[in-house]
TORLO-104747 format. One record per residue (C-alpha): x, y, z; residue number from 1; residue in one letter. Coordinates in steps of 0.05 Angstrom, whole numbers, plus 32768, in hexadecimal, padded with zeros to 4 digits. Example, Ala and Ser with C-alpha at 12.3 -4.5 7.8 and 13.67 -1.06 7.14 Angstrom:
<atoms>
(atom (80F6 7FA6 809C) 1 a)
(atom (8111 7FEB 808F) 2 s)
</atoms>
This chain:
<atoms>
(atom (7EEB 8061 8366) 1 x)
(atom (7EBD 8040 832F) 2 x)
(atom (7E9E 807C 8320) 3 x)
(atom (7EE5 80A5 8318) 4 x)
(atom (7EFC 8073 82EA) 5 x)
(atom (7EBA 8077 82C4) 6 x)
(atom (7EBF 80BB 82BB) 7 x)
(atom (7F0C 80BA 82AA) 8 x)
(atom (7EFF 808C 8273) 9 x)
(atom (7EC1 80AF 8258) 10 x)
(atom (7EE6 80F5 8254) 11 x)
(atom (7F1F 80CF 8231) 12 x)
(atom (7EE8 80BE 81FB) 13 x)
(atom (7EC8 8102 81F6) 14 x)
(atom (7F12 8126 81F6) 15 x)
(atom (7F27 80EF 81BC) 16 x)
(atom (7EE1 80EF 818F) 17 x)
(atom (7EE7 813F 8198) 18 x)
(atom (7F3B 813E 8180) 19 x)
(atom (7F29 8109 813E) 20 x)
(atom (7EEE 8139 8131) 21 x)
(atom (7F16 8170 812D) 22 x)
(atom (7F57 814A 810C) 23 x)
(atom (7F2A 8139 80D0) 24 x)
(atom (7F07 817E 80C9) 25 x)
(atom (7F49 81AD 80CE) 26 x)
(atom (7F7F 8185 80BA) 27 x)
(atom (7F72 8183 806E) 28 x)
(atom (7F65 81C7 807A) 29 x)
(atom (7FA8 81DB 8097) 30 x)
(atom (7FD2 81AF 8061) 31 x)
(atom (7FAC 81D5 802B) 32 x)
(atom (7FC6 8215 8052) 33 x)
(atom (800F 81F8 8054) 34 x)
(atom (800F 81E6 8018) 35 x)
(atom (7FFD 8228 7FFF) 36 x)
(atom (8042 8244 8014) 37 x)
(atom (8062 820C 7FE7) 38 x)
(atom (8099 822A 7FBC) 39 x)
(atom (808C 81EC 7F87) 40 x)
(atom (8060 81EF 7F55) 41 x)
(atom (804A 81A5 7F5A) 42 x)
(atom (801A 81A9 7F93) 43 x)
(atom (8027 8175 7FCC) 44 x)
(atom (8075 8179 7FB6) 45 x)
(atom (808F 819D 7FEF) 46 x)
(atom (80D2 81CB 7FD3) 47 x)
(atom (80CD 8208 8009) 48 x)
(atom (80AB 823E 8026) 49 x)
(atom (8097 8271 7FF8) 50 x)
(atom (8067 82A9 7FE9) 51 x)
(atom (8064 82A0 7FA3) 52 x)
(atom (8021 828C 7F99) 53 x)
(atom (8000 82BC 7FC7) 54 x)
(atom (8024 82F1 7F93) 55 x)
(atom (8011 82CA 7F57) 56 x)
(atom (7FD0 82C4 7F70) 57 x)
(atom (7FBF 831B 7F7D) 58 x)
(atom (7FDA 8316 7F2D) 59 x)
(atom (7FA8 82E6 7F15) 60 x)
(atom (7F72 8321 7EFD) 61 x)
(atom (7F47 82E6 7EEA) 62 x)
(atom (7F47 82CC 7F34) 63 x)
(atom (7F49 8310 7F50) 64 x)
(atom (7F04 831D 7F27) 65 x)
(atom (7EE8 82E8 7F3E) 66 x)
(atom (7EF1 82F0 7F84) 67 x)
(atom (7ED6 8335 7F78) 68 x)
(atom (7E8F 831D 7F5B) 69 x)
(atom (7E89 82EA 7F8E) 70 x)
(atom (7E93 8320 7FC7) 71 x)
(atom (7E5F 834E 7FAA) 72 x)
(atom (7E2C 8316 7F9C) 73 x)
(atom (7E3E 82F4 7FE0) 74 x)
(atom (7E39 8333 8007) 75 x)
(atom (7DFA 8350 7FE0) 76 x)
(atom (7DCF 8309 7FDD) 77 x)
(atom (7DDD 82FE 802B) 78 x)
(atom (7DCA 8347 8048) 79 x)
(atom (7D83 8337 8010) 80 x)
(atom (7D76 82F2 802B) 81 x)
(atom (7D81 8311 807B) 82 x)
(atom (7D55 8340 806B) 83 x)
(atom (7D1B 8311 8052) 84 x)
(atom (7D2E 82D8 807F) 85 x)
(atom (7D1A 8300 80BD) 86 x)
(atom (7CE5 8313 80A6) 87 x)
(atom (7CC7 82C8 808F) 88 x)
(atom (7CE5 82AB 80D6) 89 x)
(atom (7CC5 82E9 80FC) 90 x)
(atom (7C83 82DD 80D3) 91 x)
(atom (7C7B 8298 80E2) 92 x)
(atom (7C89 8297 8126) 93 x)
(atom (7C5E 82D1 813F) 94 x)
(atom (7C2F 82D6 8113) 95 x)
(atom (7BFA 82A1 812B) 96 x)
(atom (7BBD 829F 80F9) 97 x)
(atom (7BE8 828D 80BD) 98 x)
(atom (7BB5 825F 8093) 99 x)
(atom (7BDC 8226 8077) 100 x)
(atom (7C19 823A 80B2) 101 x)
(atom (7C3B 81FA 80A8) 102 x)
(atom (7C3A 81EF 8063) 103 x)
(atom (7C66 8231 8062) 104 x)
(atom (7C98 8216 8093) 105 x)
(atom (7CA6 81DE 8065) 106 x)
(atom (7CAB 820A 802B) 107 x)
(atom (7CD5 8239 8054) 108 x)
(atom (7D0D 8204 8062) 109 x)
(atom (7D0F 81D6 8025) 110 x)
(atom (7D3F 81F5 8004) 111 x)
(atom (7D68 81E7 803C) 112 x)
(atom (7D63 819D 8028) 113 x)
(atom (7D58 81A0 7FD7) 114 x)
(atom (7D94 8187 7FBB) 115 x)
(atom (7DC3 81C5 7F90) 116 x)
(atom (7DB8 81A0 7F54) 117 x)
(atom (7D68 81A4 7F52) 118 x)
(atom (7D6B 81E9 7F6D) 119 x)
(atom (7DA2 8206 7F3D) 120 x)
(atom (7D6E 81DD 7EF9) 121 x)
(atom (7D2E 81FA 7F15) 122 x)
(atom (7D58 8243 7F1B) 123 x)
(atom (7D71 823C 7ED1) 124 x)
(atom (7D28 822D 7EBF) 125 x)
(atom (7D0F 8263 7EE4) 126 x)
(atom (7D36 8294 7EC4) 127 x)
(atom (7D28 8275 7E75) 128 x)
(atom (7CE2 827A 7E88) 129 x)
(atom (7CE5 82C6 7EA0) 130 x)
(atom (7D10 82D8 7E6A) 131 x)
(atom (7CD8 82BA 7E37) 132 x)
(atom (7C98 82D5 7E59) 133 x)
(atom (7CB8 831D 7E6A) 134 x)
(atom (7D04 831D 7E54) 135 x)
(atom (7D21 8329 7E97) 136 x)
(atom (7D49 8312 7EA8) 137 x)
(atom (7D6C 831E 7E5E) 138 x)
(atom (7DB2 82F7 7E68) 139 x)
(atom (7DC5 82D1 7EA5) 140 x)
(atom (7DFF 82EA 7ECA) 141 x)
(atom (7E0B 8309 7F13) 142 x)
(atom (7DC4 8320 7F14) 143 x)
(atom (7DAD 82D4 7F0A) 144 x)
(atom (7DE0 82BE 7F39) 145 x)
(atom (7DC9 82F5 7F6F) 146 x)
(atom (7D83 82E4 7F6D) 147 x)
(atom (7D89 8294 7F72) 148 x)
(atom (7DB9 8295 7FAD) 149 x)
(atom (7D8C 82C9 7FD6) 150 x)
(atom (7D58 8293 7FC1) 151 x)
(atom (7D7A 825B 7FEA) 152 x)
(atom (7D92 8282 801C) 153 x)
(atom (7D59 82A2 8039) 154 x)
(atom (7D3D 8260 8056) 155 x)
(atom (7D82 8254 8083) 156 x)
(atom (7D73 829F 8099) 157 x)
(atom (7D2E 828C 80A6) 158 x)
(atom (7D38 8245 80CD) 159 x)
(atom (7D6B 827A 80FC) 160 x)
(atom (7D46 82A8 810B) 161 x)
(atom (7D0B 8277 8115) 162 x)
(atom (7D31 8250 8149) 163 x)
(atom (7D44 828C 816F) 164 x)
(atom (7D02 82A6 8172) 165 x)
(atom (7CD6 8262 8186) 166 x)
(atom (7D0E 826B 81C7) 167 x)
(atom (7D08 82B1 81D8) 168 x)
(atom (7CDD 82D1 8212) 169 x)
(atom (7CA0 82F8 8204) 170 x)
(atom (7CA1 830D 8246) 171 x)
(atom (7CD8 833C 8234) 172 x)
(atom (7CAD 8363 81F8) 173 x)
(atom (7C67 835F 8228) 174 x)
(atom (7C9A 837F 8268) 175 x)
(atom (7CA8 83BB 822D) 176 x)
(atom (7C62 83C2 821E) 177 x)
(atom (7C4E 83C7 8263) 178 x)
(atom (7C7D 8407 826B) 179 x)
(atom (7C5C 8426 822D) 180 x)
(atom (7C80 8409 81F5) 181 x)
(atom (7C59 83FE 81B7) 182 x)
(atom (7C62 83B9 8186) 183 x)
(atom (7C90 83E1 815D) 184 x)
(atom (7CBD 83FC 8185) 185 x)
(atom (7CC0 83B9 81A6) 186 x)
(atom (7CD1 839E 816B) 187 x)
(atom (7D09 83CE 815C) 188 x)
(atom (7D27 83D9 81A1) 189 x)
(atom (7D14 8399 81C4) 190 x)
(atom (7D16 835E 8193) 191 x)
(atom (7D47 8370 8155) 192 x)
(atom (7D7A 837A 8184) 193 x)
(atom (7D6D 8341 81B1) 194 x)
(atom (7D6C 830F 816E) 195 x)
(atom (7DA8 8334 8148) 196 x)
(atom (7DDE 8309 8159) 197 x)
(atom (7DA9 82D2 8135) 198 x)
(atom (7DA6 8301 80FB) 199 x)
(atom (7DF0 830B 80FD) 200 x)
(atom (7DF7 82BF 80FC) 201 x)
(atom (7DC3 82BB 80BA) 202 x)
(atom (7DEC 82F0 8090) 203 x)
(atom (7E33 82D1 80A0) 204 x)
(atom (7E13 8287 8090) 205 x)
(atom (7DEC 829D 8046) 206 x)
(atom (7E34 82CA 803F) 207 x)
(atom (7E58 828A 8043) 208 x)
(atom (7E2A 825E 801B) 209 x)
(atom (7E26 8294 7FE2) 210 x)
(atom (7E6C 829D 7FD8) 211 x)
(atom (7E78 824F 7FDB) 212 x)
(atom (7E49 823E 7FAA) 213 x)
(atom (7E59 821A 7F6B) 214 x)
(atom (7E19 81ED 7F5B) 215 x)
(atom (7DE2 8227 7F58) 216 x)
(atom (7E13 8258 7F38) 217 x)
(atom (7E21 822D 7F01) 218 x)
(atom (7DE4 8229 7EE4) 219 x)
(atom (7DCE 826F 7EEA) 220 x)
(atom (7E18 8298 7EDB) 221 x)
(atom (7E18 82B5 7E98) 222 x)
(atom (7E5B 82CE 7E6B) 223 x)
(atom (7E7F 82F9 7E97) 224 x)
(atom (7E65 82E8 7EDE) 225 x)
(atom (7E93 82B3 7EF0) 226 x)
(atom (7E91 82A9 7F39) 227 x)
(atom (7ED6 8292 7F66) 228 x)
(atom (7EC0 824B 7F6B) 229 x)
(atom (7EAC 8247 7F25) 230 x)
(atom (7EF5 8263 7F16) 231 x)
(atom (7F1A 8232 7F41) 232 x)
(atom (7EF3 81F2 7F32) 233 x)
(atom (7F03 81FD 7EE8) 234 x)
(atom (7F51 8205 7EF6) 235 x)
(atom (7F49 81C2 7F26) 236 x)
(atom (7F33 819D 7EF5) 237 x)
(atom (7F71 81B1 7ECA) 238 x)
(atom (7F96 8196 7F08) 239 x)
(atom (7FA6 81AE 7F54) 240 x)
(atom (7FC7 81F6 7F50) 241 x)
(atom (7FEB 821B 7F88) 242 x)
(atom (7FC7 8253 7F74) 243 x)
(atom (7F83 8237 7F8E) 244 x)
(atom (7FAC 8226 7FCC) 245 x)
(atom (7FBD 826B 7FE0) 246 x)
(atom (7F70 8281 7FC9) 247 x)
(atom (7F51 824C 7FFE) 248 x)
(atom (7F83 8264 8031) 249 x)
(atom (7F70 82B1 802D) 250 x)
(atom (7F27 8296 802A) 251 x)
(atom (7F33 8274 806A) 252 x)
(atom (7F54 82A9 8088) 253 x)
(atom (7F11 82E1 8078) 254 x)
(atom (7EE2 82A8 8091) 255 x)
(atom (7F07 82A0 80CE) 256 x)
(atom (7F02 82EF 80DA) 257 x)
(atom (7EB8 82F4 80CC) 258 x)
(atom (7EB0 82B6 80FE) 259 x)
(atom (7EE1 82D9 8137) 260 x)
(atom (7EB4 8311 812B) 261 x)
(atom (7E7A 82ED 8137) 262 x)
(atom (7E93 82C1 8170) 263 x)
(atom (7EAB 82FF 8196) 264 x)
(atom (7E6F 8330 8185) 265 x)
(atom (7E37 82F4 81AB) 266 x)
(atom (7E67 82F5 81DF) 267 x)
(atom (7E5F 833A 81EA) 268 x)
(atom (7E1B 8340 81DB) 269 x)
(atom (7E0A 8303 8212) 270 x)
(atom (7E38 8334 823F) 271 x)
</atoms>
């Protein structure tokens, strides 16, 4: 009887930590979504429901650009850092004589801990420095931007794919050997596929992180190369706009997608 009421009470706890959780992690986000269908122009002044600023908003060519660049350097920067990020993880996992092996785990995952602010100066330096030595980069704009995000985002890619592969069973690639297999094809047919929904994690994550950027991409954009949070943290600081309400929503709603998509293609692929 002890035990059932021990057990009541401790699920109550879990179910309630779990619901706050939860309250404070979606509920700003779904007033900032209501609030995005307010007809008034003063923000958290309720008048009506309205799809005014979702038509304002596909009007604003400024916005709309924007939103553009920071799709192309999002989507370009993320498939880059994927690319390289497998192959550092993959690297320093399997490969075994690596002289110095640890010092280049640490320098694989500190920018995962080096605050924006360092790595966006040392970026900016970077570049001046290039540019004086061999002028390239010779202005800084989506090319700058491009180059520093892939920077940052290759060691989340990395620490992925790392993880995965410190848990996954050799015995699988030496069984595909044994039939006659050699270590290519293993890797092609055996242990990209078995590790993709890893890889598929890394390119929606650096994706994300790229096109939410504001620190890095601040000191590295250039005339012309505005990116969407560069855009709407300049018209914030002019005050709260519905505008930026209805943008946040429709970014919701495309993360969302890419994490249904995600959700449901592991499922399948544990299937």
């Amino acid at each position: 009887m002890l035990d059932g009421v021990k057990k009541m009470k401790s699920k109550i706890i879990k179910n309630f930590t779990l619901a706050l959780g939860l309250f404070f992690l979606y509920f700003p986000i779904l007033v900032l979504i209501t609030y995005s269908f307010n007809a008034n122009k003063r923000v958290m002044v309720w008048k009506g429901f309205s799809f005014k600023w979702y038509r304002e908003l596909f009007q604003n060519e400024q916005i709309l650009e924007a939103f553009l660049v920071s799709i192309k350097i999002a989507s370009l920067s993320a498939t880059f850092a994927t690319f390289l990020g497998v192959m550092i993880g993959y690297a320093l996992v399997r490969i075994k004589k690596i002289p110095l092996k640890p010092v280049y785990i640490f320098l694989s995952s500190t920018p995962l801990v080096l605050p924006e602010l360092i790595l966006g100066l040392s970026m900016l330096l970077f570049f001046i420095s290039l540019n004086n030595i061999i002028g390239f980069p010779s202005s800084r704009g989506q090319l700058t931007i491009f180059i520093s995000h892939v920077t940052f985002c290759i060691a989340f890619v990395a620490v992925i794919i790392q993880a995965r592969l410190t848990d996954f069973d050799k015995n699988i690639e030496e069984a595909a050997m044994d039939l006659g297999y050699n270590y290519t094809r293993v890797l092609y047919k055996i242990t990209l596929p078995i590790i993709l929904p890893s890889i598929i994690a890394g390119w929606l994550l650096s994706f994300t992180i790229s096109l939410d950027d504001l620190v890095v991409a601040s000191f590295t954009t250039g005339p012309g190369a505005n990116t969407l949070p560069i855009v709407v943290f300049s018209k914030v600081r002019l005050g709260l706009s519905p505008e930026v309400n209805a943008l946040s929503s429709i970014l919701m709603f495309i993360l969302l997608i890419l994490g249904l998509f995600y959700f449901l293609f592991n499922k399948k692929f544990k299937h």
